[in-house]
C-alpha positions in Angstrom: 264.6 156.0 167.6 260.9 156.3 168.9 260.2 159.1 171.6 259.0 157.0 174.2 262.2 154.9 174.2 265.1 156.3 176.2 268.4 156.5 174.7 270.3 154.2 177.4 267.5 151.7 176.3 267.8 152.3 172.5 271.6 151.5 172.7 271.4 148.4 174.8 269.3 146.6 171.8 271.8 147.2 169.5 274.5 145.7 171.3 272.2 142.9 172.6 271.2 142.5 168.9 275.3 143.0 167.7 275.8 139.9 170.1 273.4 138.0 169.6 274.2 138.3 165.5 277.7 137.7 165.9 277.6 134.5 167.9 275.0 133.3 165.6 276.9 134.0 162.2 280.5 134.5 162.9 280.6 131.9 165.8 278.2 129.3 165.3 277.7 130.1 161.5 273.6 129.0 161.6 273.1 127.5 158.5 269.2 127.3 157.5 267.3 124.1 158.6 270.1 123.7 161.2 268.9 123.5 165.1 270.0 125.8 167.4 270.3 125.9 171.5 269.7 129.1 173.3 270.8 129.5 176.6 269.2 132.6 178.7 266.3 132.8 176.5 264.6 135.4 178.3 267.5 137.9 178.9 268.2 140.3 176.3 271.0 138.9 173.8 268.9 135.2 174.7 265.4 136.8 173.2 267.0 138.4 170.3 268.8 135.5 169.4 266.0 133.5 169.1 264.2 135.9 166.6 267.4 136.1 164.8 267.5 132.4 164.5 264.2 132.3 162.9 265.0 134.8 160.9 268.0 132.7 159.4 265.9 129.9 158.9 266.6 127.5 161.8 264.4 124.5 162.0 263.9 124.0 165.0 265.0 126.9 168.2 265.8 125.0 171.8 265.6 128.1 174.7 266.1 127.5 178.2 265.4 130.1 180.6 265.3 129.6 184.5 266.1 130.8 188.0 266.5 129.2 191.2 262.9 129.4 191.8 
């Protein structure tokens, strides 16, 4: 893990990623050229799962992010 990253902050992406990953593949089971919806785009499992959805090849990535602003 780099220096300037903090260990608290270093394990929080790997869960966020672990997450995100799981509810893509095991869950959903993203198939490539398949759509996908993400909800909470900007939080942290939201923002990985959209990379990891490009990564797997969907065609096109929805993501809704929002407050009540």
């Amino acid at each position: 893990m780099p220096e300037e990253i903090e260990f608290v902050s270093g394990a929080a992406i790997q869960i966020h990623g672990l997450t995100a990953f799981h509810m893509l593949k095991t869950v959903a089971q993203l198939k490539p050229g398949q759509s996908v919806l993400v909800n909470a785009a900007a939080g942290g499992v939201g923002s990985v799962a959209v990379q990891l959805a490009k990564i797997f090849g969907a065609s096109q990535i929805v993501a809704t992010a929002g407050s009540s602003d």
